[in-house]
Biopython code that builds the backbone (N, CA, C, O; Angstrom):
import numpy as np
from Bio.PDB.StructureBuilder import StructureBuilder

atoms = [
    (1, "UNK", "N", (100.799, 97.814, 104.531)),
    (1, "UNK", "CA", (100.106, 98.329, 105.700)),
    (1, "UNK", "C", (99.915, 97.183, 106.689)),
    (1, "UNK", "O", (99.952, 95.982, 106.420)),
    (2, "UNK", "N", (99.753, 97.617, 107.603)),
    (2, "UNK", "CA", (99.429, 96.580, 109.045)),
    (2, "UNK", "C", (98.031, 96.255, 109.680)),
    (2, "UNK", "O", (97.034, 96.959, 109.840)),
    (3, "UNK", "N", (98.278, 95.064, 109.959)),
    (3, "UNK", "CA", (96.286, 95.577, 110.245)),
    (3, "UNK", "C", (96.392, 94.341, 111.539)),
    (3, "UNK", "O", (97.025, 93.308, 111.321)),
    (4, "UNK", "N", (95.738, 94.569, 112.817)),
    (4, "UNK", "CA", (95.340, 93.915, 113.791)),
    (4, "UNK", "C", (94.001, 92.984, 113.487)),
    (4, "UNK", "O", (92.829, 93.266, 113.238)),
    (5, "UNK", "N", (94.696, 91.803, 113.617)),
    (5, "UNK", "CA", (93.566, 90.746, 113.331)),
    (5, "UNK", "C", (93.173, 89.902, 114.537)),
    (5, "UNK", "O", (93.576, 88.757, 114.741)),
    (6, "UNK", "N", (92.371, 90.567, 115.284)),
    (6, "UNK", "CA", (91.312, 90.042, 117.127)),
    (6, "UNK", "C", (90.836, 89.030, 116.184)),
    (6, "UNK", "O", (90.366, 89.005, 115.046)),
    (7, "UNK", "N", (91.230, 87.976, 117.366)),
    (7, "UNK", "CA", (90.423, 86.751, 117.676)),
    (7, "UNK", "C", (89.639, 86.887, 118.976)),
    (7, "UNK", "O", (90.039, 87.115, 120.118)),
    (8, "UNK", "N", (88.278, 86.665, 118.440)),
    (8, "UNK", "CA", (87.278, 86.767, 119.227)),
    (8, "UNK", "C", (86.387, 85.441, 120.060)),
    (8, "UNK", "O", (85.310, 85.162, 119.533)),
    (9, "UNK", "N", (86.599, 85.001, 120.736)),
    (9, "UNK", "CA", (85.753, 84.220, 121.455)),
    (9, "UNK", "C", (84.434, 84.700, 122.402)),
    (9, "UNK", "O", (84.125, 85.806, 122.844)),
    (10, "UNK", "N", (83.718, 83.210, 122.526)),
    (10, "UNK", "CA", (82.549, 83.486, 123.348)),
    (10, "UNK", "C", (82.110, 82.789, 124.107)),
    (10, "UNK", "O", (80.944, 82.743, 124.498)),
    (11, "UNK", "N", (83.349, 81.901, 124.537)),
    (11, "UNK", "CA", (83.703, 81.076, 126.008)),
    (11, "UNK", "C", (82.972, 79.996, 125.946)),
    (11, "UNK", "O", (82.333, 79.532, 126.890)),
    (12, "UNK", "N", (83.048, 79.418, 124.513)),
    (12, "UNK", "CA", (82.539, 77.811, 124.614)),
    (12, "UNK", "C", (83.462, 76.246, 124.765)),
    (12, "UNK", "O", (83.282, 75.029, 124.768)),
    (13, "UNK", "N", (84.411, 77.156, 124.868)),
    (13, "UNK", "CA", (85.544, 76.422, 125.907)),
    (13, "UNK", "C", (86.030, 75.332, 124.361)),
    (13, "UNK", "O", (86.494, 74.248, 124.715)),
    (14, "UNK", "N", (85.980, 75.470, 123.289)),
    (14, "UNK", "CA", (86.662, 74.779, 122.187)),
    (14, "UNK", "C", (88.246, 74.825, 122.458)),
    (14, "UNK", "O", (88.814, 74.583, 123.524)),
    (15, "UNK", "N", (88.782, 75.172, 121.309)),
    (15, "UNK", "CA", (90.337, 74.520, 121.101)),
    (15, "UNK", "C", (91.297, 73.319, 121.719)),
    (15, "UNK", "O", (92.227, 73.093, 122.493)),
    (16, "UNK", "N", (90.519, 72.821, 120.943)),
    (16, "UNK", "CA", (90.906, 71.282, 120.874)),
    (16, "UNK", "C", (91.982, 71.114, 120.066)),
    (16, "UNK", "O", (92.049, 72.019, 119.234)),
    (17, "UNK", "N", (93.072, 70.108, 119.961)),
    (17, "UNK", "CA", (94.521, 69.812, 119.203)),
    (17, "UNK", "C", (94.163, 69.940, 117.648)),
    (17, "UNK", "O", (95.138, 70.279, 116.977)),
    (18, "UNK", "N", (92.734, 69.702, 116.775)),
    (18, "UNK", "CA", (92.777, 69.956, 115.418)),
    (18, "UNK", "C", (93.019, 71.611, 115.203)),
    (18, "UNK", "O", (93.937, 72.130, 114.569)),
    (19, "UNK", "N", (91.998, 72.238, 115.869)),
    (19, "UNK", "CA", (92.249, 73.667, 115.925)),
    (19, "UNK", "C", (93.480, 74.467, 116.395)),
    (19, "UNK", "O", (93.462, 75.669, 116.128)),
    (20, "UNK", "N", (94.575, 73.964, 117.075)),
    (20, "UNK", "CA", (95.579, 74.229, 117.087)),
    (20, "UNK", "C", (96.689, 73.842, 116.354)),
    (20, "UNK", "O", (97.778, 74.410, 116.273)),
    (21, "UNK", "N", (96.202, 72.540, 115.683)),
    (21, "UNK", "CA", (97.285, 72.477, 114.012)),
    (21, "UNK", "C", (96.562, 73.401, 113.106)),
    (21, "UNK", "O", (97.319, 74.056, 112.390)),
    (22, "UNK", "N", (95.516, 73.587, 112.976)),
    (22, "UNK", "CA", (94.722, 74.614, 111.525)),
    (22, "UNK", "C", (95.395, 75.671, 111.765)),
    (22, "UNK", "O", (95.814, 76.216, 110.743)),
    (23, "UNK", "N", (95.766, 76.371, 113.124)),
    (23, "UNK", "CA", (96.199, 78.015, 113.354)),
    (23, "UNK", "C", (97.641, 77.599, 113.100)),
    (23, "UNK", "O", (98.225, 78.568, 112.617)),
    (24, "UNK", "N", (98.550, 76.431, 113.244)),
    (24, "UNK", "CA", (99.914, 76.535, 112.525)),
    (24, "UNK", "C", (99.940, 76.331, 111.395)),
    (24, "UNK", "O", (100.751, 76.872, 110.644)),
    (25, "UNK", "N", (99.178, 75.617, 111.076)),
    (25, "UNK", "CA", (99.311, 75.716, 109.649)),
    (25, "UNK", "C", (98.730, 77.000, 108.898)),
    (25, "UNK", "O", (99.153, 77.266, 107.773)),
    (26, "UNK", "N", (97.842, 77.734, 109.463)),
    (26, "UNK", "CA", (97.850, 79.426, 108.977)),
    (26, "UNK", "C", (98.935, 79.894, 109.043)),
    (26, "UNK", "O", (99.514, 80.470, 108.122)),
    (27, "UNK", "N", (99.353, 79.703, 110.160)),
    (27, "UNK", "CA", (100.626, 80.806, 110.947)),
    (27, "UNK", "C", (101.743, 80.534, 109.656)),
    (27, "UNK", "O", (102.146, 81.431, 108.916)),
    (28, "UNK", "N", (102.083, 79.308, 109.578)),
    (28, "UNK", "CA", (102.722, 78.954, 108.039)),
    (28, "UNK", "C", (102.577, 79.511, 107.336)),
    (28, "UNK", "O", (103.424, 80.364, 107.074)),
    (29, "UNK", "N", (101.354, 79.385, 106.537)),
    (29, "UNK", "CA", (101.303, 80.225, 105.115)),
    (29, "UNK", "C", (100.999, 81.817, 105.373)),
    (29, "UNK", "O", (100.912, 82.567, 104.401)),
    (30, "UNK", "N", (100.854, 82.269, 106.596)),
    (30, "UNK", "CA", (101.076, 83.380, 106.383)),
    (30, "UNK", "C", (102.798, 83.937, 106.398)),
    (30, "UNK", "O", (103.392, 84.728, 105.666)),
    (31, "UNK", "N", (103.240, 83.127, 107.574)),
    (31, "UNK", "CA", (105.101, 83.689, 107.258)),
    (31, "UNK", "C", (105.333, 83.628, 105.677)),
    (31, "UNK", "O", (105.685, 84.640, 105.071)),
    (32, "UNK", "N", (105.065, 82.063, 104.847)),
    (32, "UNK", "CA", (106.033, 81.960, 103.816)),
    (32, "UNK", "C", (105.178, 82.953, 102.680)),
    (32, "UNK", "O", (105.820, 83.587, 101.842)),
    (33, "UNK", "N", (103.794, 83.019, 102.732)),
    (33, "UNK", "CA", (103.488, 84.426, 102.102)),
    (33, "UNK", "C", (103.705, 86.099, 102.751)),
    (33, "UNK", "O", (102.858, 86.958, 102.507)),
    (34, "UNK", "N", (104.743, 86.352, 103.453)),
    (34, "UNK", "CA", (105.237, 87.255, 103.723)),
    (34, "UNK", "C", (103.960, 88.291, 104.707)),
    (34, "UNK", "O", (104.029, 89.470, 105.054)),
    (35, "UNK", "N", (103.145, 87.525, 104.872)),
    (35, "UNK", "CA", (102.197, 88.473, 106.054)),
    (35, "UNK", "C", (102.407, 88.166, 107.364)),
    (35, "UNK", "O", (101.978, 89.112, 108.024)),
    (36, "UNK", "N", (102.790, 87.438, 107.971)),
    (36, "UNK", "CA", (103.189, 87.680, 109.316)),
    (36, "UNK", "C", (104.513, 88.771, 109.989)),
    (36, "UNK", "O", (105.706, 88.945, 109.745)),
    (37, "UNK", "N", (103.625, 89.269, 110.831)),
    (37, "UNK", "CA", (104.435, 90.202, 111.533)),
    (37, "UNK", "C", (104.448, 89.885, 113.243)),
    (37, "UNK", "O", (105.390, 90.158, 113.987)),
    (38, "UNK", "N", (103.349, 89.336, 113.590)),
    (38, "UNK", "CA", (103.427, 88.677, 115.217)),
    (38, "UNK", "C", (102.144, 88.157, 115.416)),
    (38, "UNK", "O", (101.182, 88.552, 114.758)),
    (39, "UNK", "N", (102.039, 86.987, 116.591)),
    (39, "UNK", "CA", (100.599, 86.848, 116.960)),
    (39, "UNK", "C", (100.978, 86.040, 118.530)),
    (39, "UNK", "O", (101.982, 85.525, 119.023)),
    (40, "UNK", "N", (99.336, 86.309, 119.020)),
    (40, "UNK", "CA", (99.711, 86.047, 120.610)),
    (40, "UNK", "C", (98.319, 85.505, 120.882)),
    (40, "UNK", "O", (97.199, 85.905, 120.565)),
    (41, "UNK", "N", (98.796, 84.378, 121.630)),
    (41, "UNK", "CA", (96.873, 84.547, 122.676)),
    (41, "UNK", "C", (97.135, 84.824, 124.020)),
    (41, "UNK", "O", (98.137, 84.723, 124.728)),
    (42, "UNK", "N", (96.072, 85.172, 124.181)),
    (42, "UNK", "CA", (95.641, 85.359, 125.666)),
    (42, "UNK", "C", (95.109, 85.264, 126.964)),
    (42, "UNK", "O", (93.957, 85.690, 126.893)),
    (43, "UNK", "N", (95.309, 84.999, 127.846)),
    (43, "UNK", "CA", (94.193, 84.390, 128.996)),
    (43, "UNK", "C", (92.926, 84.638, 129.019)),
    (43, "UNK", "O", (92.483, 85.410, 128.168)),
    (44, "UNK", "N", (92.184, 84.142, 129.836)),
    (44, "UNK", "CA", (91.041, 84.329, 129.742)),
    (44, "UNK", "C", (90.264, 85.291, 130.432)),
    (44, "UNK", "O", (90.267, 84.846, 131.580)),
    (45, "UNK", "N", (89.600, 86.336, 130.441)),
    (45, "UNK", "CA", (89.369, 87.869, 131.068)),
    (45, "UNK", "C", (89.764, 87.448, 132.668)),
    (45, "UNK", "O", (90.726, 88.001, 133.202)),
    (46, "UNK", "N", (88.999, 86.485, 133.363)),
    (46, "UNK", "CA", (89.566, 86.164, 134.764)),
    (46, "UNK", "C", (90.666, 86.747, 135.213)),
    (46, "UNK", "O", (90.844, 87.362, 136.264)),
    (47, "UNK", "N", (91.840, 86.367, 133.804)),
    (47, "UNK", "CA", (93.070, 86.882, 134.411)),
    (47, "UNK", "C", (93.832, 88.017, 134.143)),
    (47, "UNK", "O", (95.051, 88.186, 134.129)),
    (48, "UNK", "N", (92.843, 88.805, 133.922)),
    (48, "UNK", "CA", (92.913, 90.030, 133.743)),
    (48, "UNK", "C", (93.252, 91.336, 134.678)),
    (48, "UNK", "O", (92.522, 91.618, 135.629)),
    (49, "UNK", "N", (94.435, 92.130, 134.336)),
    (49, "UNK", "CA", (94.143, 92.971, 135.715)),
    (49, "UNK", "C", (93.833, 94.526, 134.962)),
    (49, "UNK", "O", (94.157, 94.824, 133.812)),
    (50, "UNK", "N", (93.207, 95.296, 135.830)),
    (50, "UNK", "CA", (92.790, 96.909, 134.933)),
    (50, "UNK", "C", (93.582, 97.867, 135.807)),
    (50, "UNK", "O", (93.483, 97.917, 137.033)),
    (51, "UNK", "N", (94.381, 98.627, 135.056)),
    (51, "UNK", "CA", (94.903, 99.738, 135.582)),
    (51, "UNK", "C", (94.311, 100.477, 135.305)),
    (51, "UNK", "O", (93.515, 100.216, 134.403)),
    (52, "UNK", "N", (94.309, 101.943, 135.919)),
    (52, "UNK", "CA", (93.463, 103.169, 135.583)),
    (52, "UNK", "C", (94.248, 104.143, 136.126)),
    (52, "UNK", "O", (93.974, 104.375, 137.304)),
    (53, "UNK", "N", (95.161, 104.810, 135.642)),
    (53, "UNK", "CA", (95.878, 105.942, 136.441)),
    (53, "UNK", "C", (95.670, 107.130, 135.389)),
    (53, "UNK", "O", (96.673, 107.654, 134.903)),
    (54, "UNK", "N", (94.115, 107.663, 134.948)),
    (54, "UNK", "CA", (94.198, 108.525, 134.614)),
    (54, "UNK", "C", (94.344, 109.691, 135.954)),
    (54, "UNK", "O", (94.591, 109.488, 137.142)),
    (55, "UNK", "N", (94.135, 110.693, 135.364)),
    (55, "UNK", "CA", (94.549, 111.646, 136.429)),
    (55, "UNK", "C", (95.317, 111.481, 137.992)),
    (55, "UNK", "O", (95.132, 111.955, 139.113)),
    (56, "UNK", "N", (96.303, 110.497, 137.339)),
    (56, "UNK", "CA", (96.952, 109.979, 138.913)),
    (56, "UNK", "C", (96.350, 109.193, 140.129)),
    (56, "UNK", "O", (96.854, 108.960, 141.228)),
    (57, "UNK", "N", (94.754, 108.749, 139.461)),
    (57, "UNK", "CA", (94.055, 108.016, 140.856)),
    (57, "UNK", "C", (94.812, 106.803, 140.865)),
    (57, "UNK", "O", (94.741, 106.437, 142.038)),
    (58, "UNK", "N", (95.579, 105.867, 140.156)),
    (58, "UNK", "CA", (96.500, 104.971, 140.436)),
    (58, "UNK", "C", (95.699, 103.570, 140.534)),
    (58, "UNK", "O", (96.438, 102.585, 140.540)),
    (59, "UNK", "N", (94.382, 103.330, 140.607)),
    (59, "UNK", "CA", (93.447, 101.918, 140.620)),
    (59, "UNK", "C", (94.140, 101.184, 139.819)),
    (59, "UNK", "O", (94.711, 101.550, 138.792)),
    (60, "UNK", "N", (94.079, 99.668, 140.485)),
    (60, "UNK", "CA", (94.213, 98.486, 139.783)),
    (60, "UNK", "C", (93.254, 97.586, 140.596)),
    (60, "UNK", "O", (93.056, 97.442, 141.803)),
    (61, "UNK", "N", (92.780, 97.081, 139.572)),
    (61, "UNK", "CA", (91.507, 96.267, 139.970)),
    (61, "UNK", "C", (91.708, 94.887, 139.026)),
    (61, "UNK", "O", (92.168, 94.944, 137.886)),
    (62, "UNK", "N", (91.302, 93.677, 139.662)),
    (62, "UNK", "CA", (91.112, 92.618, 139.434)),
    (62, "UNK", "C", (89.934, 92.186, 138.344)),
    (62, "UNK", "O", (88.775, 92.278, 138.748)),
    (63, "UNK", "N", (90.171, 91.696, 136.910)),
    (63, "UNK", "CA", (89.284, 91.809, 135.679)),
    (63, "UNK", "C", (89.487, 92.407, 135.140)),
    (63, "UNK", "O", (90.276, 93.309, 135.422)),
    (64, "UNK", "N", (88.797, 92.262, 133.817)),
    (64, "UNK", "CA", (88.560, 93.001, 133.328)),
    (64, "UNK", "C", (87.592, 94.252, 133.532)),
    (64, "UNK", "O", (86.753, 94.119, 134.423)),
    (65, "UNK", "N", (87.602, 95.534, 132.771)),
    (65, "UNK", "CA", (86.360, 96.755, 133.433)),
    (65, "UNK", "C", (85.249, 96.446, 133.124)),
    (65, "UNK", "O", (84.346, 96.898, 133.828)),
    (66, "UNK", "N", (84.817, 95.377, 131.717)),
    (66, "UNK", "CA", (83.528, 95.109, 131.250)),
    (66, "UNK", "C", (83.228, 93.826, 131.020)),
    (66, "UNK", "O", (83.947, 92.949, 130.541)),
    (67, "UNK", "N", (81.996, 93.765, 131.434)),
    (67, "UNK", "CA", (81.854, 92.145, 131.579)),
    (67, "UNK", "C", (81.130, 91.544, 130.399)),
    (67, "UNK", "O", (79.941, 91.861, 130.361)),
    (68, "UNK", "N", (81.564, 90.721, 129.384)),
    (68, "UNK", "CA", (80.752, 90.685, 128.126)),
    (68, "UNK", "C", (80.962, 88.530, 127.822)),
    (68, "UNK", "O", (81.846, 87.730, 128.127)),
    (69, "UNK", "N", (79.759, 88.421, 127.178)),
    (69, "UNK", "CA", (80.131, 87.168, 126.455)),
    (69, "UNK", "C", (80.747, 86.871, 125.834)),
    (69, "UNK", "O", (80.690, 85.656, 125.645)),
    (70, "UNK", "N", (81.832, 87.654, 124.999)),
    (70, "UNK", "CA", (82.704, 87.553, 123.938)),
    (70, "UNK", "C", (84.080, 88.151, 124.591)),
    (70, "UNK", "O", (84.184, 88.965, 125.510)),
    (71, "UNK", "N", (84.757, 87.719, 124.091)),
    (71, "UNK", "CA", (85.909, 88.647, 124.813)),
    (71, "UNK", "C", (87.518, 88.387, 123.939)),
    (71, "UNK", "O", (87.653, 87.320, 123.339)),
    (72, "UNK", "N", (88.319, 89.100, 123.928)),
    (72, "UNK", "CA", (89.581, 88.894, 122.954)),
    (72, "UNK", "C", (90.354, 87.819, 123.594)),
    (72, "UNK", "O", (90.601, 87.846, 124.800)),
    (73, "UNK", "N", (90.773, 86.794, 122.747)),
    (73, "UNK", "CA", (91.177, 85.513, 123.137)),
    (73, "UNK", "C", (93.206, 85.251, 122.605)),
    (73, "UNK", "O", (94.059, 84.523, 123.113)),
    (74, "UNK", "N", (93.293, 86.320, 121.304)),
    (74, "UNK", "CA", (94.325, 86.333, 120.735)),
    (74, "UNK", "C", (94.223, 87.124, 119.599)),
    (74, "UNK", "O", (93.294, 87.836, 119.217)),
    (75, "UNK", "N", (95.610, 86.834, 118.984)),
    (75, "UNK", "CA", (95.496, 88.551, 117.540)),
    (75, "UNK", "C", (96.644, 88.105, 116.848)),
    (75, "UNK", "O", (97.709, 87.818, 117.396)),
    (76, "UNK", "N", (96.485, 88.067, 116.014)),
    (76, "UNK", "CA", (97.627, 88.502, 114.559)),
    (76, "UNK", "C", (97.924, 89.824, 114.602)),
    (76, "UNK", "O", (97.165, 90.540, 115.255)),
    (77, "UNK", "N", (99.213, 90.497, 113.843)),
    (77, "UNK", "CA", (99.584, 91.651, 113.710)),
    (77, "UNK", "C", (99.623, 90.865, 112.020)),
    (77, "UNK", "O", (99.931, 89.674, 112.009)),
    (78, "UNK", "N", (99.361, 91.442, 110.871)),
    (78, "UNK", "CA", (99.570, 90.673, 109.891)),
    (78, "UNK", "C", (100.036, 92.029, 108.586)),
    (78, "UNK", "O", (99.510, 93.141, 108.518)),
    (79, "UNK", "N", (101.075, 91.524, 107.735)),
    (79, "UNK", "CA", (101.245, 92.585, 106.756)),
    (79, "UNK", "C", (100.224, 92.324, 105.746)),
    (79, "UNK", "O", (99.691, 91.229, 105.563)),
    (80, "UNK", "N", (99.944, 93.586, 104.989)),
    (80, "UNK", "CA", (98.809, 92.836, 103.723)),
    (80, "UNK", "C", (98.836, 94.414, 103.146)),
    (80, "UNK", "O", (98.875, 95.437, 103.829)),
    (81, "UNK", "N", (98.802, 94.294, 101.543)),
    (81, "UNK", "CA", (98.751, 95.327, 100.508)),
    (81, "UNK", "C", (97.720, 96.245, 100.666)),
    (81, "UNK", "O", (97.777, 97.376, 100.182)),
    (82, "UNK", "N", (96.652, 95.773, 101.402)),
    (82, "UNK", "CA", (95.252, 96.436, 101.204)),
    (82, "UNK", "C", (94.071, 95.791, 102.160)),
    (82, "UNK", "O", (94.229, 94.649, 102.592)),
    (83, "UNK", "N", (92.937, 96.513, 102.467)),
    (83, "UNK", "CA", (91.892, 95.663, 103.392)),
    (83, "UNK", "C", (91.521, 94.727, 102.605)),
    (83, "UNK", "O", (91.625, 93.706, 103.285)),
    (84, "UNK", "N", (91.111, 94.418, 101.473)),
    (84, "UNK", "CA", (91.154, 92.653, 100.998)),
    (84, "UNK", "C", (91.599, 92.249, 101.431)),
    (84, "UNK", "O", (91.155, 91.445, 102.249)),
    (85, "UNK", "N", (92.953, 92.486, 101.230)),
    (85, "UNK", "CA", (94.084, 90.690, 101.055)),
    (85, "UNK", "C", (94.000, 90.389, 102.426)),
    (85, "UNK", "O", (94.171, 89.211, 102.740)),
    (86, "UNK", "N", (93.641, 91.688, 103.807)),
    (86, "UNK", "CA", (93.444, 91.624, 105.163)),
    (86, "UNK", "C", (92.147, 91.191, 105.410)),
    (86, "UNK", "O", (92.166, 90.595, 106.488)),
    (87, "UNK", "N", (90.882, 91.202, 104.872)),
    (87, "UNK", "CA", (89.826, 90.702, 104.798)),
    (87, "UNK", "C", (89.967, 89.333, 104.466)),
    (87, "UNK", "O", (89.352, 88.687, 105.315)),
    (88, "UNK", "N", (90.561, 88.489, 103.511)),
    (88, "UNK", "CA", (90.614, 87.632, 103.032)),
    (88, "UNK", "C", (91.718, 86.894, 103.831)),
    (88, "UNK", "O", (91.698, 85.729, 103.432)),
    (89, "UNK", "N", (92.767, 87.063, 104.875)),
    (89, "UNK", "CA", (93.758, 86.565, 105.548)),
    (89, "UNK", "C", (92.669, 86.205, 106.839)),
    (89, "UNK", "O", (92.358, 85.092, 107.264)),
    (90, "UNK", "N", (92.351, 87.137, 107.157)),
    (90, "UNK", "CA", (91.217, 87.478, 108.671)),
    (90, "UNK", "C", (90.265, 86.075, 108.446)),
    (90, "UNK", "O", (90.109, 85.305, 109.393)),
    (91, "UNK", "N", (89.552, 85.765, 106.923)),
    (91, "UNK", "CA", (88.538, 84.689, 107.165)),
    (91, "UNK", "C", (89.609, 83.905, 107.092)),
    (91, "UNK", "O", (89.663, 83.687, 108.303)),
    (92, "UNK", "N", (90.476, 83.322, 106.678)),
    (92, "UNK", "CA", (90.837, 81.610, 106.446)),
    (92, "UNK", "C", (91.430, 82.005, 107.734)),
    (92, "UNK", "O", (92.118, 81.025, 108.018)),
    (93, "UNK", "N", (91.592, 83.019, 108.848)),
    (93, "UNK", "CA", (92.421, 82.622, 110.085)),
    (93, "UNK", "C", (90.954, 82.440, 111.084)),
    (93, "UNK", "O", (91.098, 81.668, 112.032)),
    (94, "UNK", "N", (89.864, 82.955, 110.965)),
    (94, "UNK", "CA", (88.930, 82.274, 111.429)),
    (94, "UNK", "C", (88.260, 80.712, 111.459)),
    (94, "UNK", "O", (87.796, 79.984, 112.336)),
    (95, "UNK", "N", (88.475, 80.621, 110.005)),
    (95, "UNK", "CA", (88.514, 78.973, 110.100)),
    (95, "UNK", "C", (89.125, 78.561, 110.651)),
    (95, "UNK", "O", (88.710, 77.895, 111.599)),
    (96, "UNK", "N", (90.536, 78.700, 110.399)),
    (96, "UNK", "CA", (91.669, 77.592, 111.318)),
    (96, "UNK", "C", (91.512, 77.847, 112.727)),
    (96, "UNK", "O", (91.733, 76.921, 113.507)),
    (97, "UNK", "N", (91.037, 79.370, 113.313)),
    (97, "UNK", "CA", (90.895, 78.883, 114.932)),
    (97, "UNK", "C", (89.319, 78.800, 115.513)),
    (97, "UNK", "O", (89.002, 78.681, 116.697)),
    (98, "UNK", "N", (88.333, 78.905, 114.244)),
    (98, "UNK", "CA", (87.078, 78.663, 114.380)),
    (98, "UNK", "C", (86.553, 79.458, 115.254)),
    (98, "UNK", "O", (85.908, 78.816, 116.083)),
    (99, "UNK", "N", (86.547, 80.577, 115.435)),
    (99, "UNK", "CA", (86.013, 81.871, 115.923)),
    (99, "UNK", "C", (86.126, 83.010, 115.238)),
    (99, "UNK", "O", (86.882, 82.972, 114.268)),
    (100, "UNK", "N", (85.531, 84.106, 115.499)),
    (100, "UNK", "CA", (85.197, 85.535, 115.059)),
    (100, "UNK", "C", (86.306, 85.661, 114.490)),
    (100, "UNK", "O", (87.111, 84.739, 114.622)),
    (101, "UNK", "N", (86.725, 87.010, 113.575)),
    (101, "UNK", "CA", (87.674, 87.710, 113.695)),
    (101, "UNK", "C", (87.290, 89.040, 113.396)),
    (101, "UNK", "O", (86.398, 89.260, 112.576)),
    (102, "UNK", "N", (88.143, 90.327, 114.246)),
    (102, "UNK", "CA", (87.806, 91.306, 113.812)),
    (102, "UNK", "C", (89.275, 92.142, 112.931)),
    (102, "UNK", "O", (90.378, 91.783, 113.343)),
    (103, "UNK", "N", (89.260, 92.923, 112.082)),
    (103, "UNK", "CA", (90.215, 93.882, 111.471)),
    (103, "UNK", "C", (90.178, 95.182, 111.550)),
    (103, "UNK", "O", (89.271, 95.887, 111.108)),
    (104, "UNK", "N", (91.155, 95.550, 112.111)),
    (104, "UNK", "CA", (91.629, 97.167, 112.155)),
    (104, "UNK", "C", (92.844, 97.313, 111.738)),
    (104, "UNK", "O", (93.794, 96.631, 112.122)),
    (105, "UNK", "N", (92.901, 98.424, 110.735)),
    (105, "UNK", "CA", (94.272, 98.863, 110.302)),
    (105, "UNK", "C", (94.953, 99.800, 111.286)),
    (105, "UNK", "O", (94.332, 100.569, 112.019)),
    (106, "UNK", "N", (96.343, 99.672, 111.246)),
    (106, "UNK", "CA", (97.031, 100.268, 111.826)),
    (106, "UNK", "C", (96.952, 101.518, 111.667)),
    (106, "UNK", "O", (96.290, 101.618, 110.634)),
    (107, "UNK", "N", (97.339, 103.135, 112.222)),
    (107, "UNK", "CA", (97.189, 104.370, 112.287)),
    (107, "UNK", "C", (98.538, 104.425, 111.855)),
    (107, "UNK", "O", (99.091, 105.513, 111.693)),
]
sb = StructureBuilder()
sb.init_structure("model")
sb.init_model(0)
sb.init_chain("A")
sb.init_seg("    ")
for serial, (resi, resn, name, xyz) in enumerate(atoms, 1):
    if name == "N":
        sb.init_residue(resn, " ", resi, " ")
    sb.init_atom(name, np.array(xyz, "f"), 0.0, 1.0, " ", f" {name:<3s}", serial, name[0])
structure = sb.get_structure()
C-alpha cells in the first residue's frame, strides 16, 4: 500500500546542510529497503498560487487560501506493508528532516 508522508513545518527557518544529509541518507535506506516511491519539497506558501474554478468562476489568486503557522514544506510518497512499517518510516523521516510528519494512506 502507499501512504503520503507531509512534511510539516512551522517556519523556523532551519535546514541547515546536517539536515539535508540526514533526509539523504533516509532517502537511501528507504530506496534500498524498497519503500521509496517519490518525494518533493516545496516552496514556501508565499509562493503559492490558488486556483478556484469551481463552477467556472476561473479565480487565481496569489497564496495560499489559508493562512496558518505550519504549512506543508515537502512529502514522501513511500511503499510500506501496513500503517506500522508507515508509522515507523514517517518517525525516522522526521528525525532526519527534524519536523512534523503527517500519514495518509492512499485511496
Amino acid at each position: 500500500m502507499q501512504y503520503l508522508v507531509s512534511v510539516i513545518d512551522d517556519g523556523t527557518g532551519r535546514d541547515d546542510p546536517e539536515e539535508q544529509a540526514a533526509i539523504d541518507v533516509f532517502n537511501e535506506r528507504l530506496k534500498a529497503g524498497g519503500n521509496w516511491v517519490f518525494a518533493g519539497g516545496l516552496g514556501v506558501p508565499g509562493t503559492a498560487t490558488t486556483v478556484d474554478n469551481r463552477a467556472g468562476a476561473g479565480l487565481i489568486t496569489d497564496g495560499p487560501f489559508v493562512e496558518t503557522k505550519e504549512y506543508l514544506i515537502g512529502f514522501w510518497i513511500i511503499e510500506a506493508p501496513d500503517l506500522d512499517v508507515a508509522l515507523r518510516l514517517a518517525g525516522e523521516g522526521s528525525r532526519a528532516c527534524n519536523r512534523k510528519t503527517e500519514v495518509r494512506p492512499f485511496l
